[in-house]
NUBA-587853 format. One record per residue (C-alpha): residue number from 1; x, y, z; residue in one letter. Coordinates in nm, 4 decimals. Example, Ala and Ser with C-alpha at 12.3 -4.5 7.8 and 13.67 -1.06 7.14 Angstrom:
% NUBA-587853
<zaro pos="1" u="1.2300" v="-0.4500" w="0.7800" code="a"/>
<zaro pos="2" u="1.3670" v="-0.1060" w="0.7140" code="s"/>
% end
This chain:
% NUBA-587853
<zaro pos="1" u="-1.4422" v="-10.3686" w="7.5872" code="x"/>
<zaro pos="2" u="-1.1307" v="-10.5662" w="7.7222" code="x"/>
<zaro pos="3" u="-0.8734" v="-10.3467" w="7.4313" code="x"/>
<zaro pos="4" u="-1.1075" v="-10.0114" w="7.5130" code="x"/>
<zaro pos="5" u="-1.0278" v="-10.0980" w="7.9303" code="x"/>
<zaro pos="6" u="-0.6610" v="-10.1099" w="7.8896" code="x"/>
<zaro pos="7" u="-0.6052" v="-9.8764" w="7.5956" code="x"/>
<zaro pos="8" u="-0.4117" v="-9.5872" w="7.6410" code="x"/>
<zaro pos="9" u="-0.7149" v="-9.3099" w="7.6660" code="x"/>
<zaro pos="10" u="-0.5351" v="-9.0575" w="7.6128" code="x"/>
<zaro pos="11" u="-0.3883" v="-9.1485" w="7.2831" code="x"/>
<zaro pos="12" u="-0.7218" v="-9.2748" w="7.1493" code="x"/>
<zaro pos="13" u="-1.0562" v="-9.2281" w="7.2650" code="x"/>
<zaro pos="14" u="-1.3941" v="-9.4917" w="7.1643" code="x"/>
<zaro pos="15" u="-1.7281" v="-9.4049" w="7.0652" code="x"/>
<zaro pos="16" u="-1.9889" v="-9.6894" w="7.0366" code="x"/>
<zaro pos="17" u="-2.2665" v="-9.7383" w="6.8052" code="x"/>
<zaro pos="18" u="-2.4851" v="-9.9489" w="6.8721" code="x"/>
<zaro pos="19" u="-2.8005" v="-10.1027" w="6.6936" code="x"/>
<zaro pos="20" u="-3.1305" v="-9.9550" w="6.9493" code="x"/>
<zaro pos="21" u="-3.2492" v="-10.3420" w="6.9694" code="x"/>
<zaro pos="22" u="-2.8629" v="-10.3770" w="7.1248" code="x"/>
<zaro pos="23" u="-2.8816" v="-10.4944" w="7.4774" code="x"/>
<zaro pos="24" u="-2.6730" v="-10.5758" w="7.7778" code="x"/>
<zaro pos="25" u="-2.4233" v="-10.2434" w="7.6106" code="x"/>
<zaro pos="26" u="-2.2480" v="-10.1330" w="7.9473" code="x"/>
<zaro pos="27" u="-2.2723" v="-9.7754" w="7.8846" code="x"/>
<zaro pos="28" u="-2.2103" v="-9.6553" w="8.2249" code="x"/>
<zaro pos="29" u="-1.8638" v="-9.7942" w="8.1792" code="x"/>
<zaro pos="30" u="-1.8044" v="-9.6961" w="7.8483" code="x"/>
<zaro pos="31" u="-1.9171" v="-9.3445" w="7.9767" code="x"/>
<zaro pos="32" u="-1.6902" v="-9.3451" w="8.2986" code="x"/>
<zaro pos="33" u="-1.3996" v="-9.4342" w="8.0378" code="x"/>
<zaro pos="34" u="-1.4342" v="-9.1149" w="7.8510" code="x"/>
<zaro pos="35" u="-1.6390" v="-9.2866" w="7.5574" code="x"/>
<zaro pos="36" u="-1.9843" v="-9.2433" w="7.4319" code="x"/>
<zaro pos="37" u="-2.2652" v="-9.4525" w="7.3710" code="x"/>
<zaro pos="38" u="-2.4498" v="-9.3193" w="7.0021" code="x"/>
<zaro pos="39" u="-2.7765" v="-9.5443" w="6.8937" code="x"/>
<zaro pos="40" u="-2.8230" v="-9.6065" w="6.5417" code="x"/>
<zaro pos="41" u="-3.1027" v="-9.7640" w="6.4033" code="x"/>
<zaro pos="42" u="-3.0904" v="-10.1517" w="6.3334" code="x"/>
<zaro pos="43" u="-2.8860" v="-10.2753" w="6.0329" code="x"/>
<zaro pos="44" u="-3.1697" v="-10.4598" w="5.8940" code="x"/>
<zaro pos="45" u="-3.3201" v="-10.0966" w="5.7943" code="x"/>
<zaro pos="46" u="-3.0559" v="-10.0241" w="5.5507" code="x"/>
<zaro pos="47" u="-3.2713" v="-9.7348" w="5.3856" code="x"/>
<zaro pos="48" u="-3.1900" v="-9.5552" w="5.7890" code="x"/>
<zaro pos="49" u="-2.8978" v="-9.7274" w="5.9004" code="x"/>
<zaro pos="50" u="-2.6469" v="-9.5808" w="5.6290" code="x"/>
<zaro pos="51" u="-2.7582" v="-9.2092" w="5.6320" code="x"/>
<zaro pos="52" u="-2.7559" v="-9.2246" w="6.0035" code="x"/>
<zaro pos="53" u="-2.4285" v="-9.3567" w="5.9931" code="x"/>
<zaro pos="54" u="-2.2789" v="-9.1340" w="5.7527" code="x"/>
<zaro pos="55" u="-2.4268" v="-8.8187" w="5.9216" code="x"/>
<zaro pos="56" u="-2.2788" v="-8.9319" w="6.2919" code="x"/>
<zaro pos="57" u="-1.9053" v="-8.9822" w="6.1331" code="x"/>
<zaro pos="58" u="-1.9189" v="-8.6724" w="5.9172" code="x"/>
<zaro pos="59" u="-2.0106" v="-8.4331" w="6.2320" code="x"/>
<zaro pos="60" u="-1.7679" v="-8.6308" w="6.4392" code="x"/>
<zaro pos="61" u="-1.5159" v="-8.6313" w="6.1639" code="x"/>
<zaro pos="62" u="-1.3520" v="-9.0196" w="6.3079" code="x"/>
<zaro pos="63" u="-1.0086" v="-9.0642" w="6.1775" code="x"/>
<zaro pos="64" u="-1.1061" v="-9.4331" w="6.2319" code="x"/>
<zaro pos="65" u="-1.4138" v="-9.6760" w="6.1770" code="x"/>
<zaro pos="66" u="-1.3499" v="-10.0291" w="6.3186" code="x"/>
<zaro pos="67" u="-1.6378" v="-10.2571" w="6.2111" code="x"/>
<zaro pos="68" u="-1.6728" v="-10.5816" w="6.3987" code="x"/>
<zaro pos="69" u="-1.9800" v="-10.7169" w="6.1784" code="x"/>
<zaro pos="70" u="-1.8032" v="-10.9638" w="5.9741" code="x"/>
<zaro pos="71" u="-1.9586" v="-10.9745" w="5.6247" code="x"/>
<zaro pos="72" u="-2.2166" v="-10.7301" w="5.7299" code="x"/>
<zaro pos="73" u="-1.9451" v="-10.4441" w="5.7690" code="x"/>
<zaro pos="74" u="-1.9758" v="-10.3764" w="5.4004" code="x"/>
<zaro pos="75" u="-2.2359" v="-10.1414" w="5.5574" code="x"/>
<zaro pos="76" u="-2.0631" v="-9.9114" w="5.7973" code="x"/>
<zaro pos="77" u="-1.7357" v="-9.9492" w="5.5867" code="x"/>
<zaro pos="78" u="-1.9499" v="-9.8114" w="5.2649" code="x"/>
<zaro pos="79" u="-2.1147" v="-9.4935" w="5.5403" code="x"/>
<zaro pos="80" u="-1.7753" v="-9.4307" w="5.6128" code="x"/>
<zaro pos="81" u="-1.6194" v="-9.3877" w="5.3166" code="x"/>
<zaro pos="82" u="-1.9134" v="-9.1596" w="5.2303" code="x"/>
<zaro pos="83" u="-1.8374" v="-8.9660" w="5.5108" code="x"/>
<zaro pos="84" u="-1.4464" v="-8.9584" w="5.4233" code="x"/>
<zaro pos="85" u="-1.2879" v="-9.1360" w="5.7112" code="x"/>
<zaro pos="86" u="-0.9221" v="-9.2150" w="5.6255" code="x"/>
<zaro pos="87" u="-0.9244" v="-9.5049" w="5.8185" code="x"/>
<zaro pos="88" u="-1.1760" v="-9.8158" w="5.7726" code="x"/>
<zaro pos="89" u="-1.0867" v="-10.1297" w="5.9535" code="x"/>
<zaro pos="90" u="-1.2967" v="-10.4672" w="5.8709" code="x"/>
<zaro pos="91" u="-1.2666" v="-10.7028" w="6.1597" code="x"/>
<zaro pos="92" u="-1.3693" v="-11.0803" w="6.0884" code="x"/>
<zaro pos="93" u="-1.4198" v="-11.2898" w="6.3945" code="x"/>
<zaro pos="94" u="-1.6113" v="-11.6045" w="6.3226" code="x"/>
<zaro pos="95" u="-1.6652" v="-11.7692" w="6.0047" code="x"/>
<zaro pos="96" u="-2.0086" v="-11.9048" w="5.8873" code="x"/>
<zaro pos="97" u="-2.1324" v="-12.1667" w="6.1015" code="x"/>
<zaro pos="98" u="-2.3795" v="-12.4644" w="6.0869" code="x"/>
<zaro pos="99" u="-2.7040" v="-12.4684" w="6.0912" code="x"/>
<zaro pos="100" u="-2.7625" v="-12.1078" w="6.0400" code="x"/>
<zaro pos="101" u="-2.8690" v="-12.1515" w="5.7219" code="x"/>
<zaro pos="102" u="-3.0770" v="-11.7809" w="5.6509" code="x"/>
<zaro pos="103" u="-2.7757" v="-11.6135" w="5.8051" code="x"/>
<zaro pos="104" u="-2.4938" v="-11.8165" w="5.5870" code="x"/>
<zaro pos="105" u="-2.6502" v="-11.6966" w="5.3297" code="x"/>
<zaro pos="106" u="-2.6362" v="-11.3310" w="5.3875" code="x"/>
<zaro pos="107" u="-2.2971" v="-11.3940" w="5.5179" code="x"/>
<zaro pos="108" u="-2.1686" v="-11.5560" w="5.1670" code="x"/>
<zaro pos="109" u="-2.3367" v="-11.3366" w="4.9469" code="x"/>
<zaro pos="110" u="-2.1752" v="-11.0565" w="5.1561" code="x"/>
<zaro pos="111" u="-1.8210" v="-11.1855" w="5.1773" code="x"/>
<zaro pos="112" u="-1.7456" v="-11.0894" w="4.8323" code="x"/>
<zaro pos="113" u="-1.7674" v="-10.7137" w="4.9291" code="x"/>
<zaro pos="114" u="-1.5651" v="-10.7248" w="5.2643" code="x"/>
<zaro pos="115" u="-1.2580" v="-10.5475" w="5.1523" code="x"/>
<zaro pos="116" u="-1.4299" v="-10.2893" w="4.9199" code="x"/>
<zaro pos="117" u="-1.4776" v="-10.0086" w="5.1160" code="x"/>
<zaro pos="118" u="-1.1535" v="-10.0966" w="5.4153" code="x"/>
<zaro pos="119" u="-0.8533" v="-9.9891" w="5.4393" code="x"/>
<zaro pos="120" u="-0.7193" v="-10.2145" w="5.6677" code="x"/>
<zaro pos="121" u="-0.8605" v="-10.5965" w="5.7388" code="x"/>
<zaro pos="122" u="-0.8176" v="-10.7448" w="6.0567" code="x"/>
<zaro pos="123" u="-0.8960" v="-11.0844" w="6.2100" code="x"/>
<zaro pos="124" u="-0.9767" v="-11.3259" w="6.5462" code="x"/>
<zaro pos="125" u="-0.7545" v="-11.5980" w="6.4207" code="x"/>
<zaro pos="126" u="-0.6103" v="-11.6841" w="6.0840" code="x"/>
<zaro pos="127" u="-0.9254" v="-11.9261" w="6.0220" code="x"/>
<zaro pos="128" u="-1.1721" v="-11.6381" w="6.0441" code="x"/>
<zaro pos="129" u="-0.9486" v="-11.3696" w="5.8122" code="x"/>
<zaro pos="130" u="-0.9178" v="-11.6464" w="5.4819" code="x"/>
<zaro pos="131" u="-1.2849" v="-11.7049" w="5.5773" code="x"/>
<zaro pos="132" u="-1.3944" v="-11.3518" w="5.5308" code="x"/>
<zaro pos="133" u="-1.0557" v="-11.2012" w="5.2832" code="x"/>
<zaro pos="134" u="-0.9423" v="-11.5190" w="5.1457" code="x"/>
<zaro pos="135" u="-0.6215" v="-11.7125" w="5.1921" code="x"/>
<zaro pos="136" u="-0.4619" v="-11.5061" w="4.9236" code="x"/>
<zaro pos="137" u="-0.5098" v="-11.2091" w="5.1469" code="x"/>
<zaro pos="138" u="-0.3632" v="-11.4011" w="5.4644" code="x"/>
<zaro pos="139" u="-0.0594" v="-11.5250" w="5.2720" code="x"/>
<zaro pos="140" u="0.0481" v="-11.1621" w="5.1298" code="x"/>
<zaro pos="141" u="0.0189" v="-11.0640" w="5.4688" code="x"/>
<zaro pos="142" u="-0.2762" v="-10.7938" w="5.4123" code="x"/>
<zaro pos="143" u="-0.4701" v="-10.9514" w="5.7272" code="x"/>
<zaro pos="144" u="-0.3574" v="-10.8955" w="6.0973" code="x"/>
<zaro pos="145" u="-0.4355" v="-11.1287" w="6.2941" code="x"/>
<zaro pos="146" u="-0.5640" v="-10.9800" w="6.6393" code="x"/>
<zaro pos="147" u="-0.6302" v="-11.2512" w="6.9196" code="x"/>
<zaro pos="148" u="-0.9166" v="-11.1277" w="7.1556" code="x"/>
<zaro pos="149" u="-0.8589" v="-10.9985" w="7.4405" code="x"/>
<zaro pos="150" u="-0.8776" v="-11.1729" w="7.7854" code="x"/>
<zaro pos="151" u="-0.7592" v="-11.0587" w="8.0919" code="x"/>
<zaro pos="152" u="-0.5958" v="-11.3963" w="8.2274" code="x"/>
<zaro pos="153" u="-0.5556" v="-11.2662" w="8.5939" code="x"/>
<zaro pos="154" u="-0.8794" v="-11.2770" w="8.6134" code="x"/>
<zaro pos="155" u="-0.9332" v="-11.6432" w="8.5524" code="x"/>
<zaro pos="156" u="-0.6098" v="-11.7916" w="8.7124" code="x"/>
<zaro pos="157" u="-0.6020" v="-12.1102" w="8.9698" code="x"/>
<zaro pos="158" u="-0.7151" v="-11.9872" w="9.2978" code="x"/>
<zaro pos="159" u="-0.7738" v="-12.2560" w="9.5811" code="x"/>
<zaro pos="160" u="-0.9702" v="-12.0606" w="9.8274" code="x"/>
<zaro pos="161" u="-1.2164" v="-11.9393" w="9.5210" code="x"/>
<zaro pos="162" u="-1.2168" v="-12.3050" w="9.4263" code="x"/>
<zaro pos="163" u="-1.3363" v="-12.4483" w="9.7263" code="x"/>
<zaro pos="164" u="-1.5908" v="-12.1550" w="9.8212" code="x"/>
<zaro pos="165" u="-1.8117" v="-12.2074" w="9.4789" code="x"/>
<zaro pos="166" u="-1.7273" v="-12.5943" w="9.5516" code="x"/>
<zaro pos="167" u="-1.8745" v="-12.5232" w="9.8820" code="x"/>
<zaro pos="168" u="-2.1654" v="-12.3307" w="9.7636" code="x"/>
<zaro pos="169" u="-2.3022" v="-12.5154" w="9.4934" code="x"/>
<zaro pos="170" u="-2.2495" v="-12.8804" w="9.6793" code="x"/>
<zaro pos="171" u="-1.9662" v="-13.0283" w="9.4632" code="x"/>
<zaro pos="172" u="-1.7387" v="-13.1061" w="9.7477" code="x"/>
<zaro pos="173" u="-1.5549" v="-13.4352" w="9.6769" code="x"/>
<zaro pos="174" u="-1.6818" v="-13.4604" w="9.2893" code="x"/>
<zaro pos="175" u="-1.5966" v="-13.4686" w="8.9727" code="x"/>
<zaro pos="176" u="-1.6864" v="-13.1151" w="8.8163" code="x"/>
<zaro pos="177" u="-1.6629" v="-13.0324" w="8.4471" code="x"/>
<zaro pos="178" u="-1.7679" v="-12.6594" w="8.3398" code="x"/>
<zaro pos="179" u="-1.8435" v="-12.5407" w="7.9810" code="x"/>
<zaro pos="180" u="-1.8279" v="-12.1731" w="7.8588" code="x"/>
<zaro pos="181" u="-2.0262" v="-12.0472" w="7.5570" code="x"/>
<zaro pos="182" u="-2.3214" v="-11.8794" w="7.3880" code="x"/>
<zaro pos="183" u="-2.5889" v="-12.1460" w="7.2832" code="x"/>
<zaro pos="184" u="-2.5468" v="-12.1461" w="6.9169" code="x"/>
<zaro pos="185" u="-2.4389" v="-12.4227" w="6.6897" code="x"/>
<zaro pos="186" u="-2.0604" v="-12.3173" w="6.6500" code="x"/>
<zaro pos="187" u="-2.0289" v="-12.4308" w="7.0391" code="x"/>
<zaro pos="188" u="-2.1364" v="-12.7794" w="6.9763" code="x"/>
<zaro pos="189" u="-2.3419" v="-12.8614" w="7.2812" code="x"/>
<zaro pos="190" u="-2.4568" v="-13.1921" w="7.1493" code="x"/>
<zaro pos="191" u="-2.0742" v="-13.3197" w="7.1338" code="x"/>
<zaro pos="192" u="-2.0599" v="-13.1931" w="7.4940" code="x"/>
<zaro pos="193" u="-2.3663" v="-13.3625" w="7.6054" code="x"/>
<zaro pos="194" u="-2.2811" v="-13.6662" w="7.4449" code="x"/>
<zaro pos="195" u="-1.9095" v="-13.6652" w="7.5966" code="x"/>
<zaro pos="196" u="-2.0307" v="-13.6060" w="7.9470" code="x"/>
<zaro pos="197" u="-2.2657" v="-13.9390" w="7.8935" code="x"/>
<zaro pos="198" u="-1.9536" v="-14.0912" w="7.8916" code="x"/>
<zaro pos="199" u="-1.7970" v="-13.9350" w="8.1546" code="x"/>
<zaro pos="200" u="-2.1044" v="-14.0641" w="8.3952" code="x"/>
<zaro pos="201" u="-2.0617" v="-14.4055" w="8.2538" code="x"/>
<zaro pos="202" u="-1.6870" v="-14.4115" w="8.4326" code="x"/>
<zaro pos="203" u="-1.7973" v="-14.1531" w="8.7117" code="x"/>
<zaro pos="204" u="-2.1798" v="-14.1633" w="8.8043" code="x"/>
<zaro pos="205" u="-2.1161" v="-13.8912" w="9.0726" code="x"/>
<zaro pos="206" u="-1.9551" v="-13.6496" w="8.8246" code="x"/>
<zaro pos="207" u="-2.1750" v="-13.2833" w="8.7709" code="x"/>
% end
């Protein structure tokens, strides 16, 4: 959403597919934008989610399929080719993490198959394209390496924002420390818990 916000529109244009279990999709935004919002039914129902697929690029005739699914975009990348889009981007941005056993499975004996049907791979960070296209495919260059987007005005020093949520939530005069992230394994909450014991060892005031 951050690239579709400050694309140039009127170069290139977004639609979004989304599985029907998808939530949280701000479609009213994507909508105001220009874009549209198509369901397709989940990946999991392969037997659905490929003919569905293939049917919505063929009618749309997309010069350009950008898959974000990791290993899993084997599946749109194969619909697409079907469909005879020129363009098929694979887009890697993780790798496979721990304790996610069922899923790192699926993932590996995916990877294999990433750059079958793409044209064009492209990657989070150099870590996540050799994970997904191998180092091989990093070295010779075949990966770009696309940092996400953020918007850093948005999260720059500000002292009057700083002491009006200090304000609010009571943490005038403490010791604050904030943590960002999804609560999966990759984020590593039990390091963080375990570092802030320390912290209240030196600070027992600290939130």
């Amino acid at each position: 959403m951050n690239y579709y916000r400050h694309v140039d529109r009127e170069q290139i244009q977004f639609d979004f597919l989304v599985d029907r279990d998808s939530t949280a999709v701000p479609r009213a935004e994507i909508e105001a934008l220009g874009g549209r919002v198509i369901v397709v039914p989940p990946y999991q129902r392969l037997t659905e989610y490929i003919p569905a697929l293939v049917s919505i690029f063929g009618e749309n005739k997309y010069q350009i399929v950008h898959s974000h699914l990791n290993a899993l975009s084997v599946f749109p990348l194969l619909a697409a080719t079907i469909a005879g889009v020129p363009v098929r981007i694979a887009h890697s941005q993780s790798t496979a993490g721990g304790g996610e056993l069922l899923r790192n499975a699926l993932k590996y004996s995916l990877r294999s198959f990433s750059r079958v049907f793409a044209t064009h791979y492209l990657a989070c960070s150099e870590r996540a394209g050799k994970w997904l296209f191998g180092a091989s495919a990093v070295r010779r260059h075949d990966v770009s390496v696309l940092p996400n987007a953020v918007e850093l005005d948005r999260f720059s020093y500000r002292e009057d924002v700083r002491d009006r949520v200090r304000q609010e939530l009571g943490l005038c005069g403490r010791f604050v420390l904030g943590h960002v992230g999804r609560f999966t394994n990759q984020k590593n909450h039990s390091f963080l818990i375990d570092v802030f014991a320390e912290v209240l060892k030196r600070d027992p005031s600290a939130m």
